[in-house]
VOBA-625924 format. One record per residue: residue in one letter; x, y, z of N, C-alpha, C in turn. Coordinates in steps of 0.001 Angstrom, whole numbers, padded with zeros to 6 digits, always signed. Layout:
BEGIN
AXYZXYZXYZ...
! end
This chain:
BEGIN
X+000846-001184+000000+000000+000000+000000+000888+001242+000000X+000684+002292-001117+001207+003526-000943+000983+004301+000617X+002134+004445+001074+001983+005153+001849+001423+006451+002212X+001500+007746+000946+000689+008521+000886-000814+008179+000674X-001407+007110-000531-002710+007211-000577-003436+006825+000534X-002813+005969+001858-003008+005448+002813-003294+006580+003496X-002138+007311+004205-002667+008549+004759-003658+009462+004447X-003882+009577+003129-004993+010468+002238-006287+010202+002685X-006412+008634+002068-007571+007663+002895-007843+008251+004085X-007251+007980+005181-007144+007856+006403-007978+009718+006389X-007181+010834+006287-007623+012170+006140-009246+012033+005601X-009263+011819+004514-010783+011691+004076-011554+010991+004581X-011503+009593+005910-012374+009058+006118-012784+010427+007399X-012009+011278+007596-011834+011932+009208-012828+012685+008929X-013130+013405+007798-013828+014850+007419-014871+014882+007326X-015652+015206+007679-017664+015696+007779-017742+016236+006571X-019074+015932+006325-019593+016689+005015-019205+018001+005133X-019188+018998+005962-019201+020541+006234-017738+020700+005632X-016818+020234+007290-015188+019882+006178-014880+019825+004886X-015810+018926+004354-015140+018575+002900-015757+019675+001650X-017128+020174+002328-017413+021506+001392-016515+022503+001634X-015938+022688+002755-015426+024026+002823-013986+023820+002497X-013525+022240+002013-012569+022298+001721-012409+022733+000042X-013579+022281-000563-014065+022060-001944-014235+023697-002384X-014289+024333-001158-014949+025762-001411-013419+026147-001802X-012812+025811-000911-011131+026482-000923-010224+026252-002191X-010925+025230-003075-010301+024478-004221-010811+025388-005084X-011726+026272-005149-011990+026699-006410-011279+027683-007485X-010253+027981-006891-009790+028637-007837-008592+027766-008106X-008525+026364-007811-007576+025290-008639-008213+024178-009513X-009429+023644-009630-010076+022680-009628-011379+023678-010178X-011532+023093-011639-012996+023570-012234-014438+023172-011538X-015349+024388-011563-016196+024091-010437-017356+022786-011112X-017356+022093-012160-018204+021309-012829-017304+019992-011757X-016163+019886-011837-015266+018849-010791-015794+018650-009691X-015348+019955-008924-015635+020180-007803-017339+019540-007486X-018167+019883-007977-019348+019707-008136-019761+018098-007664X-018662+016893-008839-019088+015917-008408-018594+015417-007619X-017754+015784-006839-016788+015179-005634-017288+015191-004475X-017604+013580-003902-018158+013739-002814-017126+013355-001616X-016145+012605-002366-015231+012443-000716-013983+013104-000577X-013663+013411+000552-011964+013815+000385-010962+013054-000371X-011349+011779-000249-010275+010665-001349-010441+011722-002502X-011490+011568-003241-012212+012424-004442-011414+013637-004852X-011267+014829-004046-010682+015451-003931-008882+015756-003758X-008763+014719-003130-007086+014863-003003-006537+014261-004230X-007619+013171-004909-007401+012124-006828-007330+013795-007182X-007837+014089-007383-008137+015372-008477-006736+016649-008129X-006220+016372-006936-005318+017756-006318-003854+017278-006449X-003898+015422-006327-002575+014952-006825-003043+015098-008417X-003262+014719-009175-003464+014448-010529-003001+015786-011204X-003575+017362-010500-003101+018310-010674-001640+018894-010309X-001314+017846-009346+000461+018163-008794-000004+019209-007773X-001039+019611-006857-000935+020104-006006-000562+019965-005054X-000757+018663-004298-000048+017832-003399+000492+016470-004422X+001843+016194-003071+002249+015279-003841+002975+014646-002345X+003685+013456-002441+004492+012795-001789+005145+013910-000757X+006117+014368-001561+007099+015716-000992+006766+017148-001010X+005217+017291-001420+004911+018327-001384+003291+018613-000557X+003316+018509+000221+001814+019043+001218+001502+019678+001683X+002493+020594+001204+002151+022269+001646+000515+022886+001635X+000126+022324+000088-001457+022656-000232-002669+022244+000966X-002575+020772+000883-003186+019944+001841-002888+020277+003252X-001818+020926+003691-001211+021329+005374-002093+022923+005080X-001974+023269+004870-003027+025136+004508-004493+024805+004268X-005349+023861+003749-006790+023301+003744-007161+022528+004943X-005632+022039+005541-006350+021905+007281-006215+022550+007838X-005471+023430+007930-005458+024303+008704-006285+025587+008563X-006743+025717+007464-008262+026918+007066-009728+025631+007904X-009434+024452+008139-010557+023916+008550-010607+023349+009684X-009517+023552+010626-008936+023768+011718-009017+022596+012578X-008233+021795+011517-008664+020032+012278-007202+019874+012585X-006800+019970+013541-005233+020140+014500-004970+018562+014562X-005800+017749+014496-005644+016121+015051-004762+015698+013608X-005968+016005+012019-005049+015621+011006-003837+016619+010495X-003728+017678+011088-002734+018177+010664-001247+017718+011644X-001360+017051+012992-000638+016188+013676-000367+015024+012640X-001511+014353+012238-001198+013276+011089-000241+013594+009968X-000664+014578+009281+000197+014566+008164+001971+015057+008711X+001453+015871+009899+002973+016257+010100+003884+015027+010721X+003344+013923+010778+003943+012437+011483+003935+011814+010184X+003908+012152+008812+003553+011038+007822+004785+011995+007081X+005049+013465+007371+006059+014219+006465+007639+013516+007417X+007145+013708+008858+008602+013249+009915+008664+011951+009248X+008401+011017+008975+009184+009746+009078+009245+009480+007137X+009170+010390+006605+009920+010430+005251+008336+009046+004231X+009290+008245+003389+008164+007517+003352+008923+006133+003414X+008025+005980+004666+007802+004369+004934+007792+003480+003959X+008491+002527+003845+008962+001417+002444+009449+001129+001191X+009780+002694+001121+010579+003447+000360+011665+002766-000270X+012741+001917+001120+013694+001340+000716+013547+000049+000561X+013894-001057-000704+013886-002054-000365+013532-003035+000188X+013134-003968+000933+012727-004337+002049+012267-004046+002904X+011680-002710+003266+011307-002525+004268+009470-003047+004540X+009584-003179+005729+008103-004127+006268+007322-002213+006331X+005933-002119+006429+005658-000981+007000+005694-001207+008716X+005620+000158+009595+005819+000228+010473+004516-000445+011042X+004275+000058+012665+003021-000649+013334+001717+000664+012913X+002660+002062+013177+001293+002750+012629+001017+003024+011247X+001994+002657+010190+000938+002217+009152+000169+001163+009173X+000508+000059+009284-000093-001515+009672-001583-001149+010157X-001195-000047+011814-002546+000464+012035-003413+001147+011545X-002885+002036+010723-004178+002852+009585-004708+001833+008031X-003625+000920+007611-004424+000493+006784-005422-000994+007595X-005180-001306+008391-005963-002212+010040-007727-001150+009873X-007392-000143+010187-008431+000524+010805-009383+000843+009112X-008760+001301+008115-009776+001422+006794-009940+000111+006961X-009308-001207+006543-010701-002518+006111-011327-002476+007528X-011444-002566+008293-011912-002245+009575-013181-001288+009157X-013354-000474+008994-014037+000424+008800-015639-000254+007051X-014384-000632+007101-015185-000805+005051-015959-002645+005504X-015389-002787+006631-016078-004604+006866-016548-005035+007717X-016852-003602+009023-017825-003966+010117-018790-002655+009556X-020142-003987+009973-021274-003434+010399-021988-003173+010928X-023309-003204+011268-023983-003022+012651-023442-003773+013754X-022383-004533+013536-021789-004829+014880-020414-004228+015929X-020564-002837+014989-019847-001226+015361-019057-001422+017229X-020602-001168+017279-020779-001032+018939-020202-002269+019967X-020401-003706+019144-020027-004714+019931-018441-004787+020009X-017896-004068+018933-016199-004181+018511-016222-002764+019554X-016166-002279+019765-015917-000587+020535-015730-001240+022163X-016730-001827+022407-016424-002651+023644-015827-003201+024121X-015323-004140+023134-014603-004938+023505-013346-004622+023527X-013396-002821+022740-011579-002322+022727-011418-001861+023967X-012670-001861+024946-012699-000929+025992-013359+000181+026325X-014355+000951+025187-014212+001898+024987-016027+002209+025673X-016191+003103+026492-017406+003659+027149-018499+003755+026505X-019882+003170+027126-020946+003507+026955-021220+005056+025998X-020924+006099+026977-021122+007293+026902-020507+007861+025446X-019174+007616+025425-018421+007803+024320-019162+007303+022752X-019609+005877+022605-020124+005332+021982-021525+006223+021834X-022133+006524+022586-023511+007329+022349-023024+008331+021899X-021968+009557+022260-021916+010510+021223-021123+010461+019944X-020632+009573+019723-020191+008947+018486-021413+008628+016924X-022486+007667+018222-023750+007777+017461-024231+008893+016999X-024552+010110+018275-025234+011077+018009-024839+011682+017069X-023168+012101+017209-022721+012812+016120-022624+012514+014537X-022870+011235+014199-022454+010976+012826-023482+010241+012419X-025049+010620+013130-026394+009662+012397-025928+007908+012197X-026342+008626+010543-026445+007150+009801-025551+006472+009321X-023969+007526+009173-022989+007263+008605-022102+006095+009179X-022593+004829+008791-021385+003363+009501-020090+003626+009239X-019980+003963+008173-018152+004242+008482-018049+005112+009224X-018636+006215+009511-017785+007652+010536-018205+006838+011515X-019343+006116+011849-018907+006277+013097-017969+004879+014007X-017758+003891+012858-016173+002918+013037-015232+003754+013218X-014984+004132+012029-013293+004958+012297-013652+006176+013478X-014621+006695+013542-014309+007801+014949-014205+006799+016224X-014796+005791+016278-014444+004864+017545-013215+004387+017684X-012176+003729+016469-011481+003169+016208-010123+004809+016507X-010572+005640+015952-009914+006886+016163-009919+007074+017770X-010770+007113+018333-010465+007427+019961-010055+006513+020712X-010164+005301+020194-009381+004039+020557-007682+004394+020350X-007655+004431+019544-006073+004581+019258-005616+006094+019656X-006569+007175+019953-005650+008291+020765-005723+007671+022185X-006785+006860+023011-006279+006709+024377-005208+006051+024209X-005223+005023+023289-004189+004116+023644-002850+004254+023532X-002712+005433+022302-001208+006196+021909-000686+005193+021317X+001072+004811+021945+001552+004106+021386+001419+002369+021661X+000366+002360+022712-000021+000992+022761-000759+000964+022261X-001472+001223+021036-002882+000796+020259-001739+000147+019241X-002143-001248+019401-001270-002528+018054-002388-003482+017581X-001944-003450+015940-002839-004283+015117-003369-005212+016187X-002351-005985+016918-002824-007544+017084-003855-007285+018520X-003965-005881+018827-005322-005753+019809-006684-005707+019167X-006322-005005+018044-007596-005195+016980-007993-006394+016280X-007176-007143+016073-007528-008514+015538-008026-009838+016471X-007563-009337+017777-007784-009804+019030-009356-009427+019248X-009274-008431+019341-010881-008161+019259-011955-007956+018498X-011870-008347+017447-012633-008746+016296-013031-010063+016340X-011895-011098+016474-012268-012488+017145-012948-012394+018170X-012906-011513+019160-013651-011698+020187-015439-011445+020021X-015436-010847+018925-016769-010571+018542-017068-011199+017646X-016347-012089+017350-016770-013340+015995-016523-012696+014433X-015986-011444+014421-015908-010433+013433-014401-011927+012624X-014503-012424+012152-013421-013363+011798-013249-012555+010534X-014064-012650+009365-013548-011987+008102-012344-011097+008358X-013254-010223+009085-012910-008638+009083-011095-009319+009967X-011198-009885+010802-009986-010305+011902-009081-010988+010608X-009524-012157+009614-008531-012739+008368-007985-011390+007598X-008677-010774+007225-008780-009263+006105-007678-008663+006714X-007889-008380+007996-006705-007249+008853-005456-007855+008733X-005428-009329+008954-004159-010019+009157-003466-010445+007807X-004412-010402+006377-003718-010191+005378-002900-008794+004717
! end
């Protein structure tokens, strides 16, 4: 897995509809507004901003200034941890690290649980309460509201949030696909 489109992913699963208009708003004088128009996800958007050479691998200057006009400090921590460690697998042989492992873990994660959201959140540990405003905040949307669980999972946990707790607990909820999927 590219390491940038991974992170990209990861950015676009983070962003609310509001986010991603006002990011779309900010594009317009790079990106024709008939484009703009049909783009509904941040993936969507960042295809169209690499394709243009706006961002690129070594260049995220564009993408670091559209979070920061939308004042999401958490992914702009992300990208500035994805610019520090250069790119991951770059050389030769190299395995990816544990927190890539963990972001591409957490998208099939995201894309292969379903209404059984809430039973996996539990079993990471993660509060009643927390889980209800998770719900509240993101309706109907099953992916936002996996990856926002899976997201506050892995900020309590910091640098102890590891694949093999997530695959651990996916089995524990009988989630097996989703637990084979992660471990491929």
């Amino acid at each position: 897995v590219n390491p940038l489109l991974s992170m990209l992913l990861s950015v676009s699963g983070a962003l609310s509809e509001a986010e991603l208009s006002a990011m779309k708003f900010l594009c317009r004088d790079r990106i024709p507004k008939r484009r703009l128009e049909a783009v509904r996800s941040g993936a969507e958007l960042f295809a169209i901003l690499q394709e243009q050479q706006h961002i690129g691998a070594h260049d995220l200057a564009f993408l670091r200034a559209l979070l920061q006009h939308i004042r999401r400090a958490d992914l702009l921590q992300q990208l500035r941890r994805f610019e520090e460690q250069g790119q991951p697998g770059a050389a030769p042989g190299d395995e990816p690290d544990e927190q890539e492992q963990r972001g591409v873990a957490i998208e099939v994660i995201c894309e292969n649980t379903g209404k059984e959201w809430k039973k996996l959140m539990r079993e990471l540990g993660m509060s009643e309460v927390k889980l209800d405003g998770i719900e509240a905040a993101h309706g109907s949307n099953l992916h936002e509201r996996v990856f926002r669980g899976l997201w506050e999972w892995q900020k309590s946990k910091g640098k102890d949030a590891k694949v093999a707790d997530l695959i651990k607990a996916l089995r524990g909820c009988r989630l097996n696909y989703t637990a084979d999927s992660v471990e491929e």
